[in-house]
C-alpha positions in Angstrom: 0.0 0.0 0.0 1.1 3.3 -0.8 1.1 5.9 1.7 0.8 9.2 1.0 1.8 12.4 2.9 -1.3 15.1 3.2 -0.4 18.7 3.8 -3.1 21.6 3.3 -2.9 23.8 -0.1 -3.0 27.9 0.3 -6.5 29.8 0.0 -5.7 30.0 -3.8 -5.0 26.8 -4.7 -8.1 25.7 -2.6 -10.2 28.2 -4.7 -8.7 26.9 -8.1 -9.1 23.3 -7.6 -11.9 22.7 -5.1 -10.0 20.8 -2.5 -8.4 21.8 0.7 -5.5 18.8 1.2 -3.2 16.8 -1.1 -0.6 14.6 -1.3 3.3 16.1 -1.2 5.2 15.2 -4.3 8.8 15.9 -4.8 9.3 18.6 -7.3 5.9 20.7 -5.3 6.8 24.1 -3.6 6.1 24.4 0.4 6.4 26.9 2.9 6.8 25.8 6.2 4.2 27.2 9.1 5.9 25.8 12.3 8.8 25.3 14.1 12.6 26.8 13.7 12.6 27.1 10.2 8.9 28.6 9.7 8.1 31.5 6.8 10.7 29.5 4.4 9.8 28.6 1.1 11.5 25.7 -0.4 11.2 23.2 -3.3 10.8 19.4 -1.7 13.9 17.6 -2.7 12.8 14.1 -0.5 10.0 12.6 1.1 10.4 10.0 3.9 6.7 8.0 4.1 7.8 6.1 6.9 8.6 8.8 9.4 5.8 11.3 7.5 8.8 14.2 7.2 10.0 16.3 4.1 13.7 17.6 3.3 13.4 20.6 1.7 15.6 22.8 -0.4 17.3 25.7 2.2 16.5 24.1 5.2 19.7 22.7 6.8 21.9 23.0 9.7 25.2 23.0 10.1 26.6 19.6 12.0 29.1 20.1 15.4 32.2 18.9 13.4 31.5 21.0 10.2 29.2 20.5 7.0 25.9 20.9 6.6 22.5 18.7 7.4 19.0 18.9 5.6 16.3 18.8 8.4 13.4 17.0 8.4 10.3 19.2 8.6 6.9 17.1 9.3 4.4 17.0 6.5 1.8 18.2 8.9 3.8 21.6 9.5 4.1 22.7 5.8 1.2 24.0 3.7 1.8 23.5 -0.5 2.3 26.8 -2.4 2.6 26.0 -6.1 1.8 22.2 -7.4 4.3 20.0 -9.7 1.6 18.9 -12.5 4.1 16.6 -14.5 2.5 13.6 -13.4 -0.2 12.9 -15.4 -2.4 11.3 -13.1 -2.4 14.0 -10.8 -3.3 15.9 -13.7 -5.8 14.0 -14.1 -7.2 14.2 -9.8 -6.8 17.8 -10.6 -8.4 18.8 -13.9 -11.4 21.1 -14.5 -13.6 18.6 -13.6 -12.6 18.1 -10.3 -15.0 20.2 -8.5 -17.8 18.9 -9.8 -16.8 15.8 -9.0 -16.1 16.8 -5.2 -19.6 18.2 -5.7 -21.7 15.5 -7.0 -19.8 12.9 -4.3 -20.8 16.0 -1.1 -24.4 15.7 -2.2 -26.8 13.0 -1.6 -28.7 11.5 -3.9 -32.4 9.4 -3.0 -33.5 7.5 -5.6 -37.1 6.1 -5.2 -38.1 3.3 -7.4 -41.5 1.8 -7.7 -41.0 -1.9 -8.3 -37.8 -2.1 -6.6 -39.8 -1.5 -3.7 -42.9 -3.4 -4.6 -40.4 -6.4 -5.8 -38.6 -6.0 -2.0 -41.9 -5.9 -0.3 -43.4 -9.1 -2.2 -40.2 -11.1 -1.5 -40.2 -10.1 1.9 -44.0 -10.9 2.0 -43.5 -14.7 0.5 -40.3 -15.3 3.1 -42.4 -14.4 6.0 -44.8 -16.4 4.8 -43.5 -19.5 3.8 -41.1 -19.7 7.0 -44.1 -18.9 9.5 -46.8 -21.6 8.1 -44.8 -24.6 8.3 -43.9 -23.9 12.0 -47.7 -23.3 12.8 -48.9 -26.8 11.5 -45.8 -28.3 13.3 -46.3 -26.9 16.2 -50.9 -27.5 16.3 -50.0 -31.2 15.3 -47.5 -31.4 18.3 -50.1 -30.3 20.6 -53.1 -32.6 19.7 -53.6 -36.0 21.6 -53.1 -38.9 19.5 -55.8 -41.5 19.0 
């Protein structure tokens, strides 16, 4: 199974493709909201599924004994600023379509059907009835007094 790291889109993204979360990417643009490095924009060089964190491009530190070390930010703590649309099936999740989509899943639908519900009702009619009678004649000849 594939696991996938969500991280919340900016107001105009949200506005442009009619959802509020997506999946990180390598190659997509974040800013980071919390922590040390917060207000920095970077491109998202690697994503690490198993402990849900993102190494992104300016965000480093420098190590005790010299050289420099990309720091994991959490996926939860970033927000998504531009969108790599190179893949086609994200393409594809995101086309023009997609808020109508979104739209006709959010609303729901009651379909009432005639002689689907007749059809129920008579087959729920001829079950009651054919497991009720046999237990009625079994159970008046079990109480009658044998000649």
């Amino acid at each position: 199974m594939k696991k996938v790291l969500g991280s919340n889109l900016i107001p105009s993204l949200r506005d442009k493709y009619g959802i509020r979360s997506l999946g990180v990417v390598k190659g997509d643009t974040i800013k980071v909201l919390r922590g040390e490095y917060s207000g920095i924009e970077g491109k998202v060089e690697k994503v690490n599924t198993k402990r849900a964190t993102l190494s992104i491009e300016g965000v480093q530190r420098e190590k005790i004994r010299g050289g420099n070390v990309k720091v994991p930010i959490h996926s939860s703590n970033v927000q998504i600023v531009s969108l790599k649309l190179d893949d086609p099936y994200r393409e594809r999740m995101l086309g023009t379509g997609r808020k109508a989509i979104v739209a006709s899943h959010t609303k729901k639908t009651v379909r009432k059907s005639k002689t689907r519900v007749n059809d129920s009702a008579k087959k729920s009619k001829t079950k009651s009835s054919i497991n009720s009678t046999p237990k009625r004649k079994k159970m008046a000849s079990a109480r009658r007094p044998t000649d």
